[in-house]
C-alpha positions in Angstrom: 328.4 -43.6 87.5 332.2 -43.7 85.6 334.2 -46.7 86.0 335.9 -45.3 88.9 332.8 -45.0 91.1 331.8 -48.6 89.6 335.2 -50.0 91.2 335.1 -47.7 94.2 332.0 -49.5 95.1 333.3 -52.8 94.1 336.9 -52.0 96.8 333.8 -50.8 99.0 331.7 -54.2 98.9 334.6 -56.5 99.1 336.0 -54.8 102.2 332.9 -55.0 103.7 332.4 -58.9 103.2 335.9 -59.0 104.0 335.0 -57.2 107.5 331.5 -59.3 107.8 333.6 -62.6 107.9 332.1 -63.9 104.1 335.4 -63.8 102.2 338.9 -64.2 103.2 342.0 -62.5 101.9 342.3 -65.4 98.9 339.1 -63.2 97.1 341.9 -60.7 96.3 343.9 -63.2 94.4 341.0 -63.8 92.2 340.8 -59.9 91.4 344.3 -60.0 90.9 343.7 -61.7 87.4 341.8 -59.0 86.5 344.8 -56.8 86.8 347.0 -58.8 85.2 344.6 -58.5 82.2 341.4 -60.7 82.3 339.1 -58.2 82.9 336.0 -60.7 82.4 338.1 -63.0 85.1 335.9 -61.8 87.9 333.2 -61.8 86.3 332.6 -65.0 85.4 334.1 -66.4 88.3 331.4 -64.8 90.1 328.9 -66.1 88.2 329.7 -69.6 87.6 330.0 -69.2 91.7 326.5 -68.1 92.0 325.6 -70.8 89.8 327.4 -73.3 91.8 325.5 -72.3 94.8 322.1 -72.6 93.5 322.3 -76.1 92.2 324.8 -77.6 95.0 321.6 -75.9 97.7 319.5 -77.7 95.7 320.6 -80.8 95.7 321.8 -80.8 99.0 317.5 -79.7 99.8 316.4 -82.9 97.7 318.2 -84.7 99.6 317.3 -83.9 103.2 313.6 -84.2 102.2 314.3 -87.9 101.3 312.9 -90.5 103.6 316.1 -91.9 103.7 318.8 -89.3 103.0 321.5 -90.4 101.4 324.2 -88.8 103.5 327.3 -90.2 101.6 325.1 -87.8 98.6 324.6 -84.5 100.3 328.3 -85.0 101.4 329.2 -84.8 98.2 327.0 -81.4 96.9 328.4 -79.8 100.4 332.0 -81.2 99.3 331.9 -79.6 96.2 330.5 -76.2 97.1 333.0 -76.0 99.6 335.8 -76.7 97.5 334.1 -73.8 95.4 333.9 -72.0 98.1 337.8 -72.4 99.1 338.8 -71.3 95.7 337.0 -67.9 95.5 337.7 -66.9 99.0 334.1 -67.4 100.5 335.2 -68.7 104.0 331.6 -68.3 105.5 330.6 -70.7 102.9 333.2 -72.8 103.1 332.7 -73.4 107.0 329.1 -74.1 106.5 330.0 -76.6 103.9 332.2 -77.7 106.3 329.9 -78.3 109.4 327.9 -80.0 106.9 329.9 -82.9 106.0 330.6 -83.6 109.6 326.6 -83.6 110.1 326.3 -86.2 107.4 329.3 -88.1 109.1 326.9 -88.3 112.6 324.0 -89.7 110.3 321.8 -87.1 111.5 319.1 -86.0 110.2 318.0 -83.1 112.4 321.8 -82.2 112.6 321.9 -82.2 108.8 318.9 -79.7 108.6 320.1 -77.4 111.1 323.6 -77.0 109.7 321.8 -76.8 106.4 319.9 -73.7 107.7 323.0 -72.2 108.3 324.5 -72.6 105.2 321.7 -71.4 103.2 321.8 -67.8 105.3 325.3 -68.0 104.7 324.7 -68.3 101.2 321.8 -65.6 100.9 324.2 -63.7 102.7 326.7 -63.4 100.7 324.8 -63.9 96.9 323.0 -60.5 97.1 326.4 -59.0 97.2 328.3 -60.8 94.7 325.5 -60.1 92.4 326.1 -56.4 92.8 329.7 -57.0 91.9 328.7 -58.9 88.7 326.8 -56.2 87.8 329.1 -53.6 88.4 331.8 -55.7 87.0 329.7 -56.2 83.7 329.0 -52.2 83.3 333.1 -51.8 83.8 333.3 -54.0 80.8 330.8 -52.3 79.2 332.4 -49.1 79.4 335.7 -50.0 78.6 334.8 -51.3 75.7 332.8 -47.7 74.8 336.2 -46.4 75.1 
C-alpha cells in the first residue's frame, strides 16, 4: 500500500469516527499540523493519547475498587483524561469523563461504576482505531523518508 492508500484510509477512518460520534471537528486541527509540516505531529499525539488513556483508566479502576473511594481522586484521573480528550477532538471521551466527575460529585459509588463502564467502551471504542492511524501514520513516515 503507497502513501496514498495509507492516507486514504487514514481520511476514511477519521470520517468514520467523525460519523460514529468519537471525535469532533477539533481532530482536524490536530492533522492540520501535519500539513503545515510536522509530519510526526499526529503521530505522537496519538500515542501519547493512547497512553494517557491506559493509565488515567487505570487509576480511575484502583480507585473504585477502594473500600473507601477517594472521589475528590478519581475526579482528578477523569479530569485529566478529559482535558486530553478536549484537546485531540475525542468528544465521546470527553463526555464520559464528563459524566464521571458529576458521579464523583453525588458520592456514588454505584453511579461511579456505571459511568465508569461507559467510559471504558468509550475508550475501547475508539483505541482500536487510533491505533490503526498510528500505524498507518508511522509507515507514511517510513516511506517518506525511503524517498
Amino acid at each position: 500500500m503507497d502513501i496514498a492508500r495509507r492516507q486514504a484510509r487514514i481520511n476514511q477512518l477519521v470520517r468514520e469516527m467523525l460519523v460514529e460520534g468519537l471525535l469532533n471537528d477539533h481532530f482536524h486541527l490536530v492533522q492540520a499540523i501535519r500539513v503545515a509540516g510536522d509530519f510526526q505531529f499526529v503521530a505522537k499525539i496519538i500515542l501519547l493519547y493512547c497512553t494517557q488513556i491506559r493509565t488515567n483508566i487505570r487509576a480511575i479502576a484502583n480507585y473504585l475498587t477502594e473500600p473507601n473511594i477517594d472521589y475528590a481522586g478519581a475526579a482528578v484521573c477523569a479530569g485529566h483524561l478529559g482535558i486530553c480528550s478536549c484537546s485531540i477532538g475525542a468528544q465521546s471521551i470527553q463526555h464520559a469523563c464528563r459524566l464521571f466527575m458529576q458521579a464523583c460529585a453525588h458520592r456514588s459509588r454505584d453511579q461511579c461504576v456505571g459511568v465508569f463502564y461507559m467510559l471504558r467502551g468509550e475508550c475501547s471504542r475508539l483505541l482500536p482505531k487510533f491505533l490503526e492511524v498510528l500505524q498507518l501514520e508511522m509507515q507514511i513516515l517510513y516511506l517518506r523518508r525511503q524517498i
